[in-house]
C-alpha positions as CSV (number, residue, x, y, z in Angstrom):
1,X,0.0,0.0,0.0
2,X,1.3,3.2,-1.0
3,X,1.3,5.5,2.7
4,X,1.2,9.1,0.6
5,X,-2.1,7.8,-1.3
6,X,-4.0,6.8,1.7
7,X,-4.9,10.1,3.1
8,X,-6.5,11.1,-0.2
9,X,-8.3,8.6,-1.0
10,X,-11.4,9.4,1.3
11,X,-11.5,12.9,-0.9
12,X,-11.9,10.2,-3.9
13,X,-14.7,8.5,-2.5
14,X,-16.4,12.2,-1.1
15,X,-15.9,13.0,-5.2
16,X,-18.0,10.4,-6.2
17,X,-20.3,10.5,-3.5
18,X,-21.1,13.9,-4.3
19,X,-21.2,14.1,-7.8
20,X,-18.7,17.2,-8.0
21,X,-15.4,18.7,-6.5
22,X,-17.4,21.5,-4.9
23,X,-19.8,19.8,-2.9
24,X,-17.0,17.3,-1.7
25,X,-15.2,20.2,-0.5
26,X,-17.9,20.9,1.2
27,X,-18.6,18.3,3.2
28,X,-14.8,17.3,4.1
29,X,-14.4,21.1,4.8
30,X,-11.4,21.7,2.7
31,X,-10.9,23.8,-0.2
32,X,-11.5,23.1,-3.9
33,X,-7.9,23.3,-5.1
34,X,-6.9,20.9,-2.4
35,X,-9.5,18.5,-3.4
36,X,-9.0,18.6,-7.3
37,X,-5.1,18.5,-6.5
38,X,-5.8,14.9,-4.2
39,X,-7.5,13.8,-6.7
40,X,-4.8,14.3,-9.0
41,X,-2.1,12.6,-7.2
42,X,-4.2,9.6,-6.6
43,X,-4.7,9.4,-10.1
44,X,-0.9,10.2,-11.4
45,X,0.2,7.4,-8.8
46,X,-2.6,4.8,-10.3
47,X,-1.6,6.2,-14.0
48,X,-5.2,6.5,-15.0
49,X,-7.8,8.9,-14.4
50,X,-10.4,8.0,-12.0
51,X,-13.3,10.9,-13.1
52,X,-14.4,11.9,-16.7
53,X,-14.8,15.9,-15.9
54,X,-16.5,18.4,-18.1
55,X,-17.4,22.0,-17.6
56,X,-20.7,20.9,-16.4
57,X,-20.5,17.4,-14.4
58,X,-18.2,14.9,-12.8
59,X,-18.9,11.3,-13.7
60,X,-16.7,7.9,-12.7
61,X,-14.5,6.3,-15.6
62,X,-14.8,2.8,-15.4
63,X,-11.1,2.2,-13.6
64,X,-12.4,5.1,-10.8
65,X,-15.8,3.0,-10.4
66,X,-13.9,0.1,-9.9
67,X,-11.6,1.6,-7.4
68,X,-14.7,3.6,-5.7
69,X,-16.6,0.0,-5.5
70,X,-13.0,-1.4,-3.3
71,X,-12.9,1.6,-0.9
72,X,-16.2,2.3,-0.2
73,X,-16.9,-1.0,2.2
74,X,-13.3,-1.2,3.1
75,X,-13.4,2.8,4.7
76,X,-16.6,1.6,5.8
77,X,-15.3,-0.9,8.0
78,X,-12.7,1.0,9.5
79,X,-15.5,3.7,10.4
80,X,-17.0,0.8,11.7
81,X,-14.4,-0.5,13.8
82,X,-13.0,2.6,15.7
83,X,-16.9,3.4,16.5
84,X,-17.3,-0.1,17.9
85,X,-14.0,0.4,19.9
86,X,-15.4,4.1,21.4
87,X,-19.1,2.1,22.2
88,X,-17.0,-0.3,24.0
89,X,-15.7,2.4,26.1
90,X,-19.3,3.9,26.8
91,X,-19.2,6.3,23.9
92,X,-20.9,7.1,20.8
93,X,-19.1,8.9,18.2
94,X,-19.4,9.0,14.5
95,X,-21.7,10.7,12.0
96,X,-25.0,9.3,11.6
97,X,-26.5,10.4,8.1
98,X,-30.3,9.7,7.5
99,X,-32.1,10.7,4.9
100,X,-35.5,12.4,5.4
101,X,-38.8,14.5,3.9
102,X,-39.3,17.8,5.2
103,X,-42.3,16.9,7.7
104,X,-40.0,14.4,9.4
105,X,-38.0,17.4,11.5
106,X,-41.6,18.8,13.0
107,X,-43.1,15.2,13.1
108,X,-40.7,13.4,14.4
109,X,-37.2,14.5,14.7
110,X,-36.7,16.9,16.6
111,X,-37.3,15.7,20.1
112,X,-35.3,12.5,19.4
113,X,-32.5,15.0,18.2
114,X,-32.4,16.6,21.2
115,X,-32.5,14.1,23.3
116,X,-29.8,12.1,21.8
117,X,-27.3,15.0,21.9
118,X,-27.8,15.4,25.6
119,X,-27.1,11.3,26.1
120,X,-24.1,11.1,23.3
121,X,-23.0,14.2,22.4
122,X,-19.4,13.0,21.0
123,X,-22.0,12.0,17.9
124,X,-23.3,14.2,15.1
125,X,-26.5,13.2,12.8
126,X,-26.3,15.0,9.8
127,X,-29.8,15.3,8.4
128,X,-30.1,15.5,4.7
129,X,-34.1,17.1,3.9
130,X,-35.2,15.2,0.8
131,X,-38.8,15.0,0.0
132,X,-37.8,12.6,-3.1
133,X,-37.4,8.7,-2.6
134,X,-33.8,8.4,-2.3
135,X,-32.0,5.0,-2.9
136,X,-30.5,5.2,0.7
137,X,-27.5,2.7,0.4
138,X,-26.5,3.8,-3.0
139,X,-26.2,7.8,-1.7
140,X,-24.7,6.7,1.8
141,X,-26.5,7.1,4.1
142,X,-26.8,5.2,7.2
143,X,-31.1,5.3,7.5
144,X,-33.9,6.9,5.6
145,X,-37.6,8.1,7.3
146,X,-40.5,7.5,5.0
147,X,-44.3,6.5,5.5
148,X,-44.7,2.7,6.6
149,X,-46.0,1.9,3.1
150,X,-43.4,3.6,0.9
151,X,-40.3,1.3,2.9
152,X,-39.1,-1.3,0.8
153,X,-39.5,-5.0,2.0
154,X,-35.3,-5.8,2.2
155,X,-35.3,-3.2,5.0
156,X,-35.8,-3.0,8.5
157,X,-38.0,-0.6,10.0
158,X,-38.8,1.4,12.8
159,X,-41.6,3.0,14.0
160,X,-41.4,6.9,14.7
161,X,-45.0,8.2,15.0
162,X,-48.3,6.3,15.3
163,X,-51.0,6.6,12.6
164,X,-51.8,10.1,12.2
165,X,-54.4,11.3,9.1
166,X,-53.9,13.3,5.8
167,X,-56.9,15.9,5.5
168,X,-57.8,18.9,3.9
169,X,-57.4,22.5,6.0
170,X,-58.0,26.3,5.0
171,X,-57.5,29.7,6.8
172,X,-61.4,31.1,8.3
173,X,-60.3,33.8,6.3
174,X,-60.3,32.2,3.1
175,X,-63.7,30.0,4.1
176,X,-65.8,33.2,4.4
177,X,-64.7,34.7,1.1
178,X,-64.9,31.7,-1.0
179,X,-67.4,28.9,0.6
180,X,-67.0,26.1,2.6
181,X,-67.1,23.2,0.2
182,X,-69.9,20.7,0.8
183,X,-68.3,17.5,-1.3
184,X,-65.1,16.7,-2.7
185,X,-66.9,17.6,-6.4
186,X,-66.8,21.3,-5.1
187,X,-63.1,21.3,-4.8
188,X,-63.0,22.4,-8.7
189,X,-64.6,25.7,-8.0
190,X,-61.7,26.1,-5.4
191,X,-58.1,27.7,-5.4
192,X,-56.7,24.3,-4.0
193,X,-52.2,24.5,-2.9
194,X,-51.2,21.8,-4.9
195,X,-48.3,19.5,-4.6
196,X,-45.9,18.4,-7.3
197,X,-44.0,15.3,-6.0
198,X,-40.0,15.7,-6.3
199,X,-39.3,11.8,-6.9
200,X,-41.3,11.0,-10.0
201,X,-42.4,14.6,-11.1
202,X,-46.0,14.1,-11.4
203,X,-48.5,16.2,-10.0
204,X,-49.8,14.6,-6.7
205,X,-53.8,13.6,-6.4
206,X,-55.5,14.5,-3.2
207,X,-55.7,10.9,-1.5
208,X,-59.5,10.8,0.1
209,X,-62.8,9.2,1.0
210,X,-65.8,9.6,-0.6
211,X,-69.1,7.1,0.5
212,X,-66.7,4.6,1.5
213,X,-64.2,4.0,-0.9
214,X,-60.6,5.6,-1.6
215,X,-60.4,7.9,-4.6
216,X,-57.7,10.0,-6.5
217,X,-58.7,13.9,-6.4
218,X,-57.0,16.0,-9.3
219,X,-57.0,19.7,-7.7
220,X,-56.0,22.7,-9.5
221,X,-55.1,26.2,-7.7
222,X,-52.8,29.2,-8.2
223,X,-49.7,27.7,-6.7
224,X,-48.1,24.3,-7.0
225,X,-45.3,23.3,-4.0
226,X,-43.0,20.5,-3.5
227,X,-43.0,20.7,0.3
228,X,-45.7,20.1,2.4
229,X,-44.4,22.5,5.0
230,X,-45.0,25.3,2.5
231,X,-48.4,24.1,1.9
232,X,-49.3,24.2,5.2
233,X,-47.8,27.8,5.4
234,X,-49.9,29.0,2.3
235,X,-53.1,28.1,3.7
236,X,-52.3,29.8,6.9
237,X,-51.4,32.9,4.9
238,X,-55.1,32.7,2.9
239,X,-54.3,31.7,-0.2
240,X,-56.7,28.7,-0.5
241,X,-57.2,24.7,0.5
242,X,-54.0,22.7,1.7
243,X,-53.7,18.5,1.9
244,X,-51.8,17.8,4.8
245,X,-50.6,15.9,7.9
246,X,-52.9,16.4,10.6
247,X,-49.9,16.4,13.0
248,X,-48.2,19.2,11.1
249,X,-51.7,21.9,12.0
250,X,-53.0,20.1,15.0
251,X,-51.9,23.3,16.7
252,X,-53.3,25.8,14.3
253,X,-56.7,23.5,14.4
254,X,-56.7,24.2,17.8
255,X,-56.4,28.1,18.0
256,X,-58.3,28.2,15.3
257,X,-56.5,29.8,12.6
258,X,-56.9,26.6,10.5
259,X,-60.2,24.7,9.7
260,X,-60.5,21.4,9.0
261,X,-62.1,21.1,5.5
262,X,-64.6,17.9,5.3
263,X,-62.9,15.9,7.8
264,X,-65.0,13.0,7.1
265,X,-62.5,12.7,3.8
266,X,-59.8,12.3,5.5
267,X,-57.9,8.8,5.2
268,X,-55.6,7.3,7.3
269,X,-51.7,6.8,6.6
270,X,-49.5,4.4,8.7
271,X,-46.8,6.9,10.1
272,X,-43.2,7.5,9.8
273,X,-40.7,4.9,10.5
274,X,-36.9,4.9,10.5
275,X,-36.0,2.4,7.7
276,X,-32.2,1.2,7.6
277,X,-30.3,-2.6,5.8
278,X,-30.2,-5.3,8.6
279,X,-26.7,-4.9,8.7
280,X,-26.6,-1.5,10.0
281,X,-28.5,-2.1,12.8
282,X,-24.9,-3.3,14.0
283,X,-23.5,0.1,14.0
284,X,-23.4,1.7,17.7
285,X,-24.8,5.3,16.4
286,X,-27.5,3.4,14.6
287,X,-28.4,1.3,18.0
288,X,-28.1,4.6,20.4
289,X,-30.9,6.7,17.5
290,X,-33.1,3.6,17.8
291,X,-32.3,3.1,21.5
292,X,-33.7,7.0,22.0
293,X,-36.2,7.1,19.4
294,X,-38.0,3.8,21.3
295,X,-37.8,5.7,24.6
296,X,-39.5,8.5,23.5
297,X,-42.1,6.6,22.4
298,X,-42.5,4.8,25.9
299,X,-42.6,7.8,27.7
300,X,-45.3,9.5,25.4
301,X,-47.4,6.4,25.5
């Protein structure tokens, strides 16, 4: 092994992680000149260029997929190992990335967050916001949060939250100048927030009930979002009918400066779990998130 190439190689692997020499920067926290010239010297040692670069993108050759394919679990497993040796002391230390929509921080995040860095706060989770459906493993991270139904069947999952419902909610404001719709048909005649969905592209369909059966609602309106959060924030402001959480306006239901619209619509979705491979369960971070996460739960119930 050649000593002078092992120091850069982990800016090799941030490279292709990332897509780019300026986002690896980034995230190791060096600058770009000191990442392109590590690259370089990893590259005039191997005698073969590891990245195709134009002015526009970075993408593997085949030799620096290759290489990337040998490092990744190999750095992996020395991450691994010196975080096992610091859990055998009594500490946790590490990053812990997950992967997770916008609705997850309110929802469910946050107080596990803040409890975790008060009982290991040697670790850092870095939380990437990503409303799309992420291949986890493939973009490194360590877990993903999703609803119950969206997490494939090879993973294991966690619960977060219980059941909560999806329903639709508008400002009293915007009720008394426009109507309170009566049935779901009356929707058309109503400026509705819709919701363009970041994975696929397509315009999302209200999910709802009608005389006992699902069905797909196609709502048009004056402005389309791709987070929920913002949807919730339009219909506080007034400008027309939201789809959302319940969890994410309980409190603005309560005051009063939301409405629920036809409740008796609403449907029911499974919650947000903390999905993750079996094997990373292993991983002391992973253990002390899912360790916390569970006794939050207990002590809510």
């Amino acid at each position: 092994m050649d000593r002078d190439l092992l120091p850069h190689l982990p800016v090799v692997l941030a490279v292709a992680r990332r897509a780019g020499f300026a986002a690896a920067a980034a995230e190791l926290g060096m600058g770009a000149s000191a990442v392109s010239h590590a690259v370089r010297l990893v590259e005039q040692r191997l005698g073969t260029p590891l990245f195709a670069r134009t002015t526009r993108s970075v993408a593997l050759t085949e030799a620096g997929a290759e290489l990337v394919a040998a490092l990744g679990p190999a750095f992996a497993g020395i991450a691994e190992a010196t975080e096992r040796l610091a859990a055998s002391r009594g500490q946790v230390v590490g990053t812990l990335r997950i992967n997770a929509p916008s609705v997850a921080l309110p929802m469910a995040l946050a107080p596990i967050l803040a409890a975790l860095a008060a009982r290991h706060p040697a670790l850092t989770v870095e939380v990437a916001t990503d409303n799309a459906l992420t291949d986890i493993v493939a973009a490194g991270f360590d877990a993903g949060i999703r609803l119950g139904e969206m997490v494939a069947e090879d993973m294991v999952a966690t619960r977060l939250t219980p059941p909560f419902s999806a329903l639709m909610v508008a400002s009293p404001g915007y009720l008394a100048a426009r109507g309170t719709p009566g049935r779901l048909a009356d929707l058309a005649q109503h400026n509705c927030i819709g919701f363009r969905l970041a994975g696929s592209g397509a315009v999302y369909q209200w999910e709802l009930r009608e005389d006992g059966r699902d069905v797909a609602v196609a709502v048009r309106g004056s402005v389309r979002v791709t987070d929920p959060l913002a949807a919730r924030d339009l219909a506080l402001a007034g400008l027309g009918l939201a789809y959302v959480f319940e969890p994410l306006v309980r409190d603005a239901l309560a005051d009063g400066r939301l409405v629920a619209v036809l409740p008796g619509t609403a449907i029911e979705e499974p919650g947000l779990f903390l999905y993750h491979p079996r094997r990373a369960s292993e991983a002391a971070k992973l253990r002390a998130f899912l360790d916390t996460a569970r006794a939050l739960r207990r002590r809510d119930r």
